[in-house]
Each structure stands twice: as C-alpha cells, then as structure tokens.
SERO-4910 file (N, C-alpha, C, O; in steps of 0.05 Angstrom, whole numbers):
BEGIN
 pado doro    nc1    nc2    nc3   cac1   cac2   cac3    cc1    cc2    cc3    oc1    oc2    oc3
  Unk    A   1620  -2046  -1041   1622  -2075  -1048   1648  -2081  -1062   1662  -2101  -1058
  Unk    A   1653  -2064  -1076   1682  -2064  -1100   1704  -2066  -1074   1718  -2086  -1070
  Unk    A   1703  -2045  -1061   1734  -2042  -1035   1726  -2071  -1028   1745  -2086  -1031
  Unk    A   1700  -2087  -1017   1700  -2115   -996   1715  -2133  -1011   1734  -2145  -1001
  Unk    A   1702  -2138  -1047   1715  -2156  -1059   1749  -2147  -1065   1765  -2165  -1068
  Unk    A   1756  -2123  -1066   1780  -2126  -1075   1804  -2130  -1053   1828  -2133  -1056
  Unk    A   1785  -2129  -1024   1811  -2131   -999   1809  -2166  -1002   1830  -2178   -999
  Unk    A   1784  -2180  -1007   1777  -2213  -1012   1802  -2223  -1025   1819  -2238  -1016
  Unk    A   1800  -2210  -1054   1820  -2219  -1075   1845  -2213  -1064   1862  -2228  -1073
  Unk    A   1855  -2192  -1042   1885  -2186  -1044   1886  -2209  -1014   1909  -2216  -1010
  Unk    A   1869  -2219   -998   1876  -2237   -980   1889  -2254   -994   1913  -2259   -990
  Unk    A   1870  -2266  -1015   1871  -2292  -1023   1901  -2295  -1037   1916  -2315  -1037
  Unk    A   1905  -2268  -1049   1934  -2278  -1072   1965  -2271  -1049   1987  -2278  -1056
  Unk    A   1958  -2254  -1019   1976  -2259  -1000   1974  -2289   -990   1995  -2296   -980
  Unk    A   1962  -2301   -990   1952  -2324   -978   1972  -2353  -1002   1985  -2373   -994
  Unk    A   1967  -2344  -1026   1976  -2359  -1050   2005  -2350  -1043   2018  -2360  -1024
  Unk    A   2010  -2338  -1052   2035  -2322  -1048   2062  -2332  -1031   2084  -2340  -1039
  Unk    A   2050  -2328   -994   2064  -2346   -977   2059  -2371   -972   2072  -2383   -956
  Unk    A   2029  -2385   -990   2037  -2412   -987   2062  -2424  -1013   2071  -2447  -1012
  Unk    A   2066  -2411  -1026   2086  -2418  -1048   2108  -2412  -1043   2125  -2423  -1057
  Unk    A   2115  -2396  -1025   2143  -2386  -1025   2149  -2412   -996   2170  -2425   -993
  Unk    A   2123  -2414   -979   2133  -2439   -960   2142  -2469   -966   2156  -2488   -957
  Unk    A   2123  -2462   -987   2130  -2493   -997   2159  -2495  -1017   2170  -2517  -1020
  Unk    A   2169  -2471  -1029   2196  -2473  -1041   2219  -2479  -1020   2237  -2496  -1023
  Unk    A   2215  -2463  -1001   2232  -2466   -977   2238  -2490   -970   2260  -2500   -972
  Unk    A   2210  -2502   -958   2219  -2532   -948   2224  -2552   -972   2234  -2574   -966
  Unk    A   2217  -2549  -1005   2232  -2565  -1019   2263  -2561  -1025   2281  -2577  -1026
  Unk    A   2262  -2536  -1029   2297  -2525  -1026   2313  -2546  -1008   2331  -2562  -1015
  Unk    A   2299  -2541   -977   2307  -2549   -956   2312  -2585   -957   2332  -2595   -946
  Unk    A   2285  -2605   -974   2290  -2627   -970   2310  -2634   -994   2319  -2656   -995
  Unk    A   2316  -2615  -1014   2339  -2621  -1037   2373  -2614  -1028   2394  -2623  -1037
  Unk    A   2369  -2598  -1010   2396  -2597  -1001   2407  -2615   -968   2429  -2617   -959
  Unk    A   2384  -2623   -958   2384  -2630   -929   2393  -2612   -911   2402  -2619   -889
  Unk    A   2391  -2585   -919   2396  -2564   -889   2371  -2555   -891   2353  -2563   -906
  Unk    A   2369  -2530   -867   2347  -2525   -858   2338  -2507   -878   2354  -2501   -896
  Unk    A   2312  -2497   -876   2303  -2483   -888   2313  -2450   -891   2313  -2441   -868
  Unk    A   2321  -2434   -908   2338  -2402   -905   2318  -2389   -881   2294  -2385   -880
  Unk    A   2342  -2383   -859   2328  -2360   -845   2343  -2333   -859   2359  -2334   -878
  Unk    A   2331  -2309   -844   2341  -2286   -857   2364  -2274   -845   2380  -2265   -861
  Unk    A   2369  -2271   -821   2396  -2255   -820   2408  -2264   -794   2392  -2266   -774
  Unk    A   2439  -2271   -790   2454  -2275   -764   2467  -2249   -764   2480  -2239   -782
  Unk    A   2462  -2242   -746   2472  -2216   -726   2500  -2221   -709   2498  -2229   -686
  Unk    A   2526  -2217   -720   2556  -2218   -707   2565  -2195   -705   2562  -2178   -722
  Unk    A   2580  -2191   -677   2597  -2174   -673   2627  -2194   -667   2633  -2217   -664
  Unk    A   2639  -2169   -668   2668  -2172   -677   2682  -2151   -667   2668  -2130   -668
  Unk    A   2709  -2146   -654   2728  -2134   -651   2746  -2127   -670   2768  -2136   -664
  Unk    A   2747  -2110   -697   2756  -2123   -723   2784  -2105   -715   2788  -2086   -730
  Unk    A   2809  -2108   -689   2835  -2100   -701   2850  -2130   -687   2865  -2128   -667
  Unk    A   2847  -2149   -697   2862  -2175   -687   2871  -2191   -704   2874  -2216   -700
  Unk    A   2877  -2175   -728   2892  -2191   -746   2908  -2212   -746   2930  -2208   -735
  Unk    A   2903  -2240   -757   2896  -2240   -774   2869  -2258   -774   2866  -2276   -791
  Unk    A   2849  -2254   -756   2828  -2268   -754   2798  -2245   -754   2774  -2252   -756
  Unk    A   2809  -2214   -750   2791  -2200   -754   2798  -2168   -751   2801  -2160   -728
  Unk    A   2800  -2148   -774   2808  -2132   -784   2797  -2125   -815   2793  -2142   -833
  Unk    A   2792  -2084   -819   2791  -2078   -835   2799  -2090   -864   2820  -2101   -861
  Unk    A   2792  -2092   -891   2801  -2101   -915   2798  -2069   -920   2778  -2055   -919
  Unk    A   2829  -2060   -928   2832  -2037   -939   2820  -2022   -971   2818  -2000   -982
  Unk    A   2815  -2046   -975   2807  -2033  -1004   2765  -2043  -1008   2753  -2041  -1029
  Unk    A   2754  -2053   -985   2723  -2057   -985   2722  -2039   -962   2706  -2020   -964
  Unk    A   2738  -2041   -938   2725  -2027   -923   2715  -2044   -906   2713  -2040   -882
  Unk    A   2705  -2071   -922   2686  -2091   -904   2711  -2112   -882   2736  -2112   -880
  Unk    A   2696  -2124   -872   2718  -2146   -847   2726  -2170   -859   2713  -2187   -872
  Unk    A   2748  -2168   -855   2761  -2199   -866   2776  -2216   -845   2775  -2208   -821
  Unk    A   2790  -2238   -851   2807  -2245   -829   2794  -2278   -825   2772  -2286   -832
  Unk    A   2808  -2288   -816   2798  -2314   -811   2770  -2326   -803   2753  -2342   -811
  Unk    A   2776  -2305   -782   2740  -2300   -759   2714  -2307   -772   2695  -2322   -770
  Unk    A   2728  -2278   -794   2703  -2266   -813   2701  -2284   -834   2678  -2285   -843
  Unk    A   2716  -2297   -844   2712  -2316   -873   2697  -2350   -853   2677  -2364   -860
  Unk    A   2714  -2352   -831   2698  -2370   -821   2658  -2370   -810   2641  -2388   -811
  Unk    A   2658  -2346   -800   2639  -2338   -792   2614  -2340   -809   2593  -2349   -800
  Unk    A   2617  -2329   -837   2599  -2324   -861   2598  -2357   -868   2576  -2368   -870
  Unk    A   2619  -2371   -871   2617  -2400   -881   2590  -2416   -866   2571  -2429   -876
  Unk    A   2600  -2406   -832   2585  -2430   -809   2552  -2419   -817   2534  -2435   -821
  Unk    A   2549  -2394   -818   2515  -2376   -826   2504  -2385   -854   2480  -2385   -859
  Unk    A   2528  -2395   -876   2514  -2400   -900   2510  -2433   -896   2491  -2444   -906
  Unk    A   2527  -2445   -883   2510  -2475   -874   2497  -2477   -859   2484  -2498   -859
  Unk    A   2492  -2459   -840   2464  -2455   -825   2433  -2454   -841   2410  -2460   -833
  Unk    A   2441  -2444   -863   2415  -2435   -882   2403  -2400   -881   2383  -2390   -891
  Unk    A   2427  -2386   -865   2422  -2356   -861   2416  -2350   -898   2424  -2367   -914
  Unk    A   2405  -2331   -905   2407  -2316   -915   2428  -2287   -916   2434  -2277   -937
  Unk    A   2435  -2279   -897   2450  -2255   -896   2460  -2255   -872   2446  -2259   -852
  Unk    A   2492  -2251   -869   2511  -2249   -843   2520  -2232   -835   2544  -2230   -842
  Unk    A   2510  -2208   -818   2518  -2181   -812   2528  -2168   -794   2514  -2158   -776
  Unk    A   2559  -2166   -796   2580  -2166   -780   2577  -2137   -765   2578  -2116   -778
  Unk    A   2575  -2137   -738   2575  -2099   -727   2604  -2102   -713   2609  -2124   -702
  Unk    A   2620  -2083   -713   2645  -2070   -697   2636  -2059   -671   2622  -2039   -666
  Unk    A   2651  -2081   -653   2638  -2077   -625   2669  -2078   -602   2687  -2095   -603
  Unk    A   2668  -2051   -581   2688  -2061   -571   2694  -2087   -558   2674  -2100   -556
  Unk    A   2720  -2103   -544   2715  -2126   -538   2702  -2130   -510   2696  -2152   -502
  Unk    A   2699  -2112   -500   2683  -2111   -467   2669  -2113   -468   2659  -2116   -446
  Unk    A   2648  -2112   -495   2621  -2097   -498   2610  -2118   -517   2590  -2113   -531
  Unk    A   2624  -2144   -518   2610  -2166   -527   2595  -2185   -524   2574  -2191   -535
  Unk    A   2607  -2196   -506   2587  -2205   -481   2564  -2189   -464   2548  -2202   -451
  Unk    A   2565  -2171   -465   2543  -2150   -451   2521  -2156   -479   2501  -2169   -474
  Unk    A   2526  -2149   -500   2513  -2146   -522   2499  -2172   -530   2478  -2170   -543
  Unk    A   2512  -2200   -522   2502  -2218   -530   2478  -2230   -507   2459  -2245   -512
  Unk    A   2484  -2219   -480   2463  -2217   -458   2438  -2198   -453   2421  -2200   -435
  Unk    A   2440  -2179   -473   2432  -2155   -476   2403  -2162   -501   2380  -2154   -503
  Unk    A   2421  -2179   -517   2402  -2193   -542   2409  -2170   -557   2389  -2156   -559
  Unk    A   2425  -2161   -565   2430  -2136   -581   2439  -2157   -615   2430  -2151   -637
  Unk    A   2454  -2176   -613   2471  -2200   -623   2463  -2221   -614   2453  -2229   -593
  Unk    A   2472  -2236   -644   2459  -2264   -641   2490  -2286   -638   2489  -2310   -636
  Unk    A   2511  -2272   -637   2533  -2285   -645   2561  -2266   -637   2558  -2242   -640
  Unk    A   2587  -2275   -628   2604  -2257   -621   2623  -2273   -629   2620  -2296   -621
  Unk    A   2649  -2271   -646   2671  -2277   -660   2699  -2256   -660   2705  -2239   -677
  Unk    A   2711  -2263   -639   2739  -2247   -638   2764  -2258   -618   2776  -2254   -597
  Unk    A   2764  -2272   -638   2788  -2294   -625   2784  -2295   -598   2806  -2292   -586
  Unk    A   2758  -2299   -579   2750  -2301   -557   2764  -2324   -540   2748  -2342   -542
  Unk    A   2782  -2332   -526   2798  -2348   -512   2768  -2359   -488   2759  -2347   -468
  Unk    A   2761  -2379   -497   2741  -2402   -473   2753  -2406   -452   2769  -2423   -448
  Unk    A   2742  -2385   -430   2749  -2388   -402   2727  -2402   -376   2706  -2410   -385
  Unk    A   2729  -2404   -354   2710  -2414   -345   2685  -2389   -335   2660  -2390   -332
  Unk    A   2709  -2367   -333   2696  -2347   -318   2665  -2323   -349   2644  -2309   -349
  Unk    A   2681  -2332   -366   2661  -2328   -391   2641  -2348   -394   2619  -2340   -401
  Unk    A   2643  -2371   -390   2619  -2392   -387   2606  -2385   -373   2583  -2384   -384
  Unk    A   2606  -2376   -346   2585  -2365   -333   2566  -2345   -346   2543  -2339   -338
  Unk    A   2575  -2338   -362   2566  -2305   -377   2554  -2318   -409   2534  -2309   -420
  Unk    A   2566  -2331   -416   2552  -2335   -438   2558  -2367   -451   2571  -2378   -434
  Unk    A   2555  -2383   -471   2549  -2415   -491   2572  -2405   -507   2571  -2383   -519
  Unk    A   2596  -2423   -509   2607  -2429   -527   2607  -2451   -546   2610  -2474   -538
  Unk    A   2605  -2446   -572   2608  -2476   -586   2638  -2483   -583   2654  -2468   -573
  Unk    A   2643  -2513   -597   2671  -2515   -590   2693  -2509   -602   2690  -2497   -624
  Unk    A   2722  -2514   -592   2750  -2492   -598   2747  -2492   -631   2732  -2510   -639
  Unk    A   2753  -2482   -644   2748  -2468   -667   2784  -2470   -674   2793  -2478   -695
  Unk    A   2799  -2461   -656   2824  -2449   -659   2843  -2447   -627   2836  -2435   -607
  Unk    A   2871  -2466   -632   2886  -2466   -607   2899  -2451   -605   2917  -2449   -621
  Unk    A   2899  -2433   -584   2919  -2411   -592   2934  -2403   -559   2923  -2415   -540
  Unk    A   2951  -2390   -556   2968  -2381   -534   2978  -2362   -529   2989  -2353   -549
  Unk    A   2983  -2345   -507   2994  -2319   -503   3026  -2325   -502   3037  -2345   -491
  Unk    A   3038  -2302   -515   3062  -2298   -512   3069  -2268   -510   3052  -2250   -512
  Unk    A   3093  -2265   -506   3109  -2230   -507   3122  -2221   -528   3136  -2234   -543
  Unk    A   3118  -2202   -529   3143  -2183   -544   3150  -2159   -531   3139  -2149   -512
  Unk    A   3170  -2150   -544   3200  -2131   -532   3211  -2115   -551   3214  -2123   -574
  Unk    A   3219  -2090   -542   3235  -2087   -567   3253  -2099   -574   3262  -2115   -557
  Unk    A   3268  -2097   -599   3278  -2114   -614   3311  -2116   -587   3323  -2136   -577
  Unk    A   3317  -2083   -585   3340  -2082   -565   3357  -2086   -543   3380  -2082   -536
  Unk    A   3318  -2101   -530   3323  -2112   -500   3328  -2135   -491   3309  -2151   -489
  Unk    A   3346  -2141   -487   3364  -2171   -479   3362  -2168   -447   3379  -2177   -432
  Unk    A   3344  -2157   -441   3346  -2159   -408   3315  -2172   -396   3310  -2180   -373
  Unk    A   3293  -2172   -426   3267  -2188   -412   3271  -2219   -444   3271  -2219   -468
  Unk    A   3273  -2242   -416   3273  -2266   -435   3255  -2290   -431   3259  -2313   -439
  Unk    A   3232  -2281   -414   3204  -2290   -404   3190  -2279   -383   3192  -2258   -370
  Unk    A   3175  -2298   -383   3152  -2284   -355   3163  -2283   -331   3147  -2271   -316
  Unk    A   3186  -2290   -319   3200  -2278   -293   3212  -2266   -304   3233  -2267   -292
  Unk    A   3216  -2246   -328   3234  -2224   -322   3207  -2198   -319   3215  -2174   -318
  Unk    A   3189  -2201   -319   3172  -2179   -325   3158  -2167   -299   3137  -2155   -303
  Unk    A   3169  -2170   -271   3161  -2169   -254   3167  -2132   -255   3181  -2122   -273
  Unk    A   3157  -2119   -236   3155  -2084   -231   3153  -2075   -270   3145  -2053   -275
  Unk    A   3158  -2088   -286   3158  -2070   -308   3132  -2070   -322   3113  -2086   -321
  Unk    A   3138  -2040   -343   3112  -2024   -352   3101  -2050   -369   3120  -2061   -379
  Unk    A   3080  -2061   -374   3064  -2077   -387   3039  -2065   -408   3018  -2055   -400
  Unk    A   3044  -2069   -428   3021  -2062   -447   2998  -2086   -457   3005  -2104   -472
  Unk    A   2968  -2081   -446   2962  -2098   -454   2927  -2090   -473   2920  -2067   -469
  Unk    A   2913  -2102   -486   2879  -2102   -491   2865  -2105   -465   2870  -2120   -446
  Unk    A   2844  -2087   -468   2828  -2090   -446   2803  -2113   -448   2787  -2115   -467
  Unk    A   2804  -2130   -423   2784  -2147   -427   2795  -2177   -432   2781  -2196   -426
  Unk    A   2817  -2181   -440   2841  -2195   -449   2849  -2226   -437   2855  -2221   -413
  Unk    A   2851  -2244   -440   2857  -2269   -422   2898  -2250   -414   2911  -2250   -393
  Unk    A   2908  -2235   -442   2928  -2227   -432   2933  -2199   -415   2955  -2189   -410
  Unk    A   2905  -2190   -405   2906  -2165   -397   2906  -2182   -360   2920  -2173   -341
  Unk    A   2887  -2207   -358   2882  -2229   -344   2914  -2233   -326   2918  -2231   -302
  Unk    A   2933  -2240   -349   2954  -2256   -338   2972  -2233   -325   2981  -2234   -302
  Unk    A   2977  -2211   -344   2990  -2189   -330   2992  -2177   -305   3011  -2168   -293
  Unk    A   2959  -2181   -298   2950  -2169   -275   2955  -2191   -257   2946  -2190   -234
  Unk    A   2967  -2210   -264   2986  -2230   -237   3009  -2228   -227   3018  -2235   -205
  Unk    A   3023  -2215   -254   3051  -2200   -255   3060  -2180   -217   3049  -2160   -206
  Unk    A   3076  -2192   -210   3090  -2185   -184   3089  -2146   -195   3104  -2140   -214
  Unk    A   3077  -2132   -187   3095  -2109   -184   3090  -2091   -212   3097  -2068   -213
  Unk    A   3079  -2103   -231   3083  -2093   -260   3057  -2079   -264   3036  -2087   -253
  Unk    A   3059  -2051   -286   3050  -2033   -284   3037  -2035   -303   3052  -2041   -323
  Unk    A   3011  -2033   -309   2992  -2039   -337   2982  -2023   -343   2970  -2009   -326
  Unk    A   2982  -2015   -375   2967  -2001   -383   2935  -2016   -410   2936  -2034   -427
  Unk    A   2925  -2009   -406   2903  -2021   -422   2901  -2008   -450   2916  -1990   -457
  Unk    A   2880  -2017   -466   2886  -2003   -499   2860  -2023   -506   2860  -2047   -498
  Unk    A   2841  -2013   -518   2824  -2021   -535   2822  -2039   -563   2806  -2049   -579
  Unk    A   2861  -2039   -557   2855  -2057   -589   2890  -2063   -578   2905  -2049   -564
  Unk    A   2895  -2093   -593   2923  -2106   -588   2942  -2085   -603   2965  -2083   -595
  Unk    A   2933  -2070   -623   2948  -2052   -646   2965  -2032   -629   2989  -2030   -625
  Unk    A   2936  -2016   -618   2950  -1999   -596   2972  -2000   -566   2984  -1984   -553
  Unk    A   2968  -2027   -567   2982  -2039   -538   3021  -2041   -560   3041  -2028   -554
  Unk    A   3018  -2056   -579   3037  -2052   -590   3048  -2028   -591   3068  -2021   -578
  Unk    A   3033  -2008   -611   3049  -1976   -607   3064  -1964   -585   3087  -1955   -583
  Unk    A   3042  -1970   -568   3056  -1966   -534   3079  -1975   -535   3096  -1958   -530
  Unk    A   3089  -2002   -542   3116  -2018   -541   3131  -1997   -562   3146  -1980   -552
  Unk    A   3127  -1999   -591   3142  -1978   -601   3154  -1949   -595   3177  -1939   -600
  Unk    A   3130  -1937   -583   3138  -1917   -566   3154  -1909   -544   3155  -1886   -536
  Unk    A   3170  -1932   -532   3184  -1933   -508   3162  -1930   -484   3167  -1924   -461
  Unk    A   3144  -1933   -493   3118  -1922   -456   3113  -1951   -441   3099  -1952   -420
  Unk    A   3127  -1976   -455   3116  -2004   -452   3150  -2021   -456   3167  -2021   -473
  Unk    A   3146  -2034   -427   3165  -2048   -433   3165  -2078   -453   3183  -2091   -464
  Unk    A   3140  -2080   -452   3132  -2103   -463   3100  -2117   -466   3084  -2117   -447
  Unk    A   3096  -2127   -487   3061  -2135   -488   3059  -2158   -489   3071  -2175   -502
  Unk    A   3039  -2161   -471   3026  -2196   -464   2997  -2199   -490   2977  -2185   -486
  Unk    A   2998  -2214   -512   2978  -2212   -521   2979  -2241   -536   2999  -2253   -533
  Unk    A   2955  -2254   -554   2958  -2277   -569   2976  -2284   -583   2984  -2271   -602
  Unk    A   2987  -2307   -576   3013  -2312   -605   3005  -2307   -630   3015  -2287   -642
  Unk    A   2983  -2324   -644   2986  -2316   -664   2981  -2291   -677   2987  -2291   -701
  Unk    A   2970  -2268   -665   2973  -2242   -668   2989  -2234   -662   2988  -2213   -674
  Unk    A   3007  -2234   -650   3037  -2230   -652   3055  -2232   -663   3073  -2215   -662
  Unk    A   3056  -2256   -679   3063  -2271   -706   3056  -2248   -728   3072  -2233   -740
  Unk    A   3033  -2249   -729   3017  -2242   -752   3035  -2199   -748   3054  -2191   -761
  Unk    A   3026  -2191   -737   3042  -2167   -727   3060  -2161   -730   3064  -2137   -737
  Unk    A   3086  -2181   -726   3122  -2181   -733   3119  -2186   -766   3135  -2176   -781
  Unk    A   3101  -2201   -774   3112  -2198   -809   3100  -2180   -827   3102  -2181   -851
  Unk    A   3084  -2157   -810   3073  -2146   -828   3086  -2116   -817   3073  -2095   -818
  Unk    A   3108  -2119   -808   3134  -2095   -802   3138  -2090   -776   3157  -2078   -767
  Unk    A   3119  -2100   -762   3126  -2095   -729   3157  -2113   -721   3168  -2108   -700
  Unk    A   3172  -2136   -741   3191  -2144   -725   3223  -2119   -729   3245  -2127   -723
  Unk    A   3216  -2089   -740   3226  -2077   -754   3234  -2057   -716   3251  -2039   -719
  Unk    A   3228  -2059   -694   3235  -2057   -672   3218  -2081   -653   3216  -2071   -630
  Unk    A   3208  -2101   -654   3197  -2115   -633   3205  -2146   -646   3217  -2151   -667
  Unk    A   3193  -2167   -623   3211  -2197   -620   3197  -2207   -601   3192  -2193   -581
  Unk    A   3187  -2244   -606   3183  -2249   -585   3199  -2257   -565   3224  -2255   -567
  Unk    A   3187  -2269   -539   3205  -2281   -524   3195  -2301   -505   3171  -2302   -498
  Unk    A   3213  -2314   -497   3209  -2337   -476   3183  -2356   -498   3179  -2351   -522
  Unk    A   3172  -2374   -484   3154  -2399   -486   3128  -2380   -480   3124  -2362   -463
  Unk    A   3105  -2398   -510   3082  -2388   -504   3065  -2392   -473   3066  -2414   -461
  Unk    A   3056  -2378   -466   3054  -2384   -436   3026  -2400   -428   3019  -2402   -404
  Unk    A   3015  -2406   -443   2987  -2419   -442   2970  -2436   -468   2972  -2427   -491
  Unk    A   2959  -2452   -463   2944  -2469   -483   2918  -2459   -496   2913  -2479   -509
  Unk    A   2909  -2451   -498   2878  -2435   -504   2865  -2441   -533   2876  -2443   -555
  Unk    A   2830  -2446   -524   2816  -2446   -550   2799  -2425   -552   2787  -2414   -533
  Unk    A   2797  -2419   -578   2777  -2397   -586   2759  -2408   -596   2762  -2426   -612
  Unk    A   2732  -2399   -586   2700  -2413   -584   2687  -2376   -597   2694  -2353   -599
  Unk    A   2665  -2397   -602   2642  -2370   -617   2626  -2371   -600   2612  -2391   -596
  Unk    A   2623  -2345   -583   2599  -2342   -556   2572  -2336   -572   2571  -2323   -592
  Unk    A   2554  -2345   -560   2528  -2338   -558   2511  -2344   -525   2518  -2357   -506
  Unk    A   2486  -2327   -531   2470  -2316   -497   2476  -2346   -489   2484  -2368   -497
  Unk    A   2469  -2333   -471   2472  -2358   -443   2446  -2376   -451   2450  -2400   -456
  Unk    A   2425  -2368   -453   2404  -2380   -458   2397  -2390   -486   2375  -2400   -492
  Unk    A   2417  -2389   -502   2412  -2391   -531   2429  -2422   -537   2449  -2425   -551
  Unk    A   2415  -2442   -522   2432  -2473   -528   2434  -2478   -552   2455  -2482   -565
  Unk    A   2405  -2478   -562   2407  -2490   -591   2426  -2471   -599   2449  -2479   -598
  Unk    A   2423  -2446   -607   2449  -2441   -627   2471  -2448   -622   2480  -2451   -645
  Unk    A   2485  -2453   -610   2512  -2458   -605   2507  -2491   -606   2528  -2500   -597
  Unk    A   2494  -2507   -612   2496  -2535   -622   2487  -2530   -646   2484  -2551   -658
  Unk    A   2481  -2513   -659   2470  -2505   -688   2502  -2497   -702   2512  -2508   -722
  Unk    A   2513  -2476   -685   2542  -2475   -690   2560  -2494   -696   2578  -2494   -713
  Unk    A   2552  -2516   -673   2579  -2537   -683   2570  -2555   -699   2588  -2564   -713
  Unk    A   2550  -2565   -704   2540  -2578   -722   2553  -2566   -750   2566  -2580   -765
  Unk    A   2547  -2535   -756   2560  -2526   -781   2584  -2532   -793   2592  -2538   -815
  Unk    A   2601  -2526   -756   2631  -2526   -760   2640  -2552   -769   2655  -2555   -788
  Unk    A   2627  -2575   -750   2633  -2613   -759   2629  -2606   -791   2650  -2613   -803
  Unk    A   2609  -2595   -808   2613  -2604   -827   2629  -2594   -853   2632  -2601   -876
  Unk    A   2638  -2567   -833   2656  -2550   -854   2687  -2563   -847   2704  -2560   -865
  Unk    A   2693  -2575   -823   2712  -2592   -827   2711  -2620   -831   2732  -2631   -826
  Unk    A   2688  -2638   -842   2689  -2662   -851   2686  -2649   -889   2704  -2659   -903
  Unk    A   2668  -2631   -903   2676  -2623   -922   2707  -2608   -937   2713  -2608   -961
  Unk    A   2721  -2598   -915   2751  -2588   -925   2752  -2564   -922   2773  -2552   -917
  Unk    A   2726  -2552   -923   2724  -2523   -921   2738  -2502   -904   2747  -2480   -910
  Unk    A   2736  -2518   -878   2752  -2510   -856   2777  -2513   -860   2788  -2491   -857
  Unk    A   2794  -2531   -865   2818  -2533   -870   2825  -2509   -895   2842  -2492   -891
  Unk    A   2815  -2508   -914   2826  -2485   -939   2819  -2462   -922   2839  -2453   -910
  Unk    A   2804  -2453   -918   2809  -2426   -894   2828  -2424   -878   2843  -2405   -881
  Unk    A   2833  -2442   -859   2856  -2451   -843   2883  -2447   -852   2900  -2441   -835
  Unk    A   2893  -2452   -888   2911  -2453   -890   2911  -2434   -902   2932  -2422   -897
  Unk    A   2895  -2420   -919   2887  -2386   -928   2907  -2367   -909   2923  -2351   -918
  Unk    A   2903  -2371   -879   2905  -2352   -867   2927  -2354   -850   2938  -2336   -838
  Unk    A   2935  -2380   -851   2959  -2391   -829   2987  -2394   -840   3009  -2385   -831
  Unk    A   2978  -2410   -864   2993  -2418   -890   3000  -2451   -887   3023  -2459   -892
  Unk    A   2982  -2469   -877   2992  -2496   -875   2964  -2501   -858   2951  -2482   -848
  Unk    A   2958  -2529   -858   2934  -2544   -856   2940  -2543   -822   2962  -2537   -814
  Unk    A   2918  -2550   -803   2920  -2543   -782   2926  -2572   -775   2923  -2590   -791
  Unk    A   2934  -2574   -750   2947  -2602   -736   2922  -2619   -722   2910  -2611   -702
  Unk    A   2916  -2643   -737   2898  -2659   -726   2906  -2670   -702   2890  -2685   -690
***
C-alpha cells in the first residue's frame, strides 16, 4: 500500500512540477514577446574562414563573425543553448539532409544549385571571389591571365566552382582556404581563387608578407544560413531573428566588430 501511495504522491508533485515550470515559460514568453526557451540549436561550421569562422586561440572555442552572429540569431530565437560542431565543408549539407544538424553557418555563398539541396534564410553578408599571387608575380593581373596555370583552391567552393571553368588550369583542392593559401606560399600554386573578404582578412594577418590581390572581384555573392530542405519554418524563424537583430543595431555592432565600419545599406 505504502509503494501505491508513494508512486501517487511522486505522480502528483511531477505533475505540479511541469505544470509550473510550463506556466513560467509561457509567462517569461508573454513578458518578453518571443517564444517560449527551446533547448538546444545544433550548428555546424567550417571553423578555418577567418574572419567569420575560426579557432579563438586562447578558449579553444569558435569565434568569427559567423559564430558571434549565429549565437545572437539562437538567443532571439529563445534557444537555450547554441552548439557549434566542426564539420568539413562538403559534409554540411549532407549533414543538414541527413538531420544530423539543425543549422549550417560558413560563409556559405547562395547558389541555385544548393537550393535544390537545402532552405536558405536571406543574404546575411555580400561577398565576392577574388585572387591572389605571390607578391613577385607581375605576369597574373586577372582572370584571363590564369588560363593552363597551377590553381589552388577549397573543396566544395563557389571558388573551387569558378576555377574549374578556367581554360587549361590545373587545380588542386584543400579542405580549408588556409591550406590552399600555403600551397601559394609554397611555390606548388600559381595562384588562389577564394572569398574576398578572406582574403583581405589573410593579407593583414601576415599573408601580404609574400601574397597580393589582383584584378576585380569577380562575382557578387550572398552568404545565407542553410537549413534541411524540409525545414521552412526554420529558416523563416531565422530571418525573422535576423530583421530584428538588424532593426535593434545588434547586427550592425557585430558587423563593424569584425569588418571595422558599419555595413552599406
């Protein structure tokens, strides 16, 4: 009789219990006007694309534009906890079709041929491919000079994409933009097709110490945050966040955090 009444009593005070914690939620929820806290967004990330996603040497943890934006859009969502996995970039989209991930952030360039594959919310960030060279070579000064020569590029790449249009030119692939650079340092690469502003970001942090860009960025491009193909609402859950982290300012002080100047309306 003691065990019947005391499993009675422990119903009843689970029962108290999550009706109190439901009802904090949705008052939380009607005092702030967002939704009620879910518990965790699941992101992967490519973290060597500085300066939007890369190691922090002294946490260990991911930082970078991506990542500071990323955690912002999950904490106006009402997430609870934003938990970034290191994924290669081929293996992101598989992962977000896979349902492995609820979310994929790595300066992803919105193509048509990725729409098929997966929901982007909208451009986040305009960005464009350009080249670099070593610092020595006065003989490549755009994209018609790069025809038969060695090309270093990321695999998976809108610039691994354009290369492979290249007349004649010989590509090598690399898992991370870092490594496609080395290649260039190394003499094994005549030159790398990869994002301007990682390129940028790259030359001031000692790469312009043998490399340089060249010619005109060669394309207009936005970076979108993929999610499953089947997952609409999130990705209108996404921009809803984003509208309000740029009608609050939020977006802009990130923006200029990482750029160093307010982004061009």
């Amino acid at each position: 009789m003691k065990k019947f009444l005391s499993l009675a009593l422990a119903v009843m005070l689970l029962g108290s219990v999550a009706g109190c914690g439901g009802s904090t939620d949705k008052k939380e929820a009607a005092s702030t006007g967002k939704p009620a806290a879910k518990d965790e967004l699941i992101v992967a990330t490519e973290p060597s694309f500085a300066p939007f996603e890369f190691p922090d040497e002294k946490s260990k943890d991911f930082t970078g534009f991506d990542m500071d934006l990323i955690r912002a859009i999950a904490k106006e969502m009402g997430y609870k906890k934003c938990t970034i996995k290191n994924m290669g970039f081929d293996a992101l989209i598989p992962a977000l079709t896979a349902g492995n991930i609820d979310v994929a952030i790595a300066g992803m360039t919105i193509t048509d041929a990725r729409k098929e594959k997966v929901n982007f919310s909208q451009a986040y960030y305009k960005s464009g491919l350009a080249i670099i060279v070593r610092k020595d070579d006065n003989s490549i000064k755009g994209i018609d000079d790069l025809k038969g020569k060695k090309l270093a590029v990321q695999i998976g790449t809108t610039g691994a994409d354009r290369a492979a249009k290249i007349e004649g030119a010989k590509i090598s692939t690399f898992n991370t933009s870092d490594l496609a650079c080395l290649e260039l340092k190394n003499k094994n690469a005549d030159a790398v097709i990869s994002d301007l502003p990682v390129l940028q970001y790259f030359l001031t942090k000692g790469g312009s110490e043998y490399a340089k860009l060249v010619g005109k960025p060669l394309t207009d491009e936005g970076y979108g945050i993929a999610v499953a193909k089947k997952n609409t609402q999130l990705a209108k859950d996404i921009d809803a966040a984003l509208d309000k982290l740029k009608k609050n300012g939020e977006y802009d002080k990130l923006y200029k955090q990482w750029f160093g100047s307010a982004p061009t309306k």
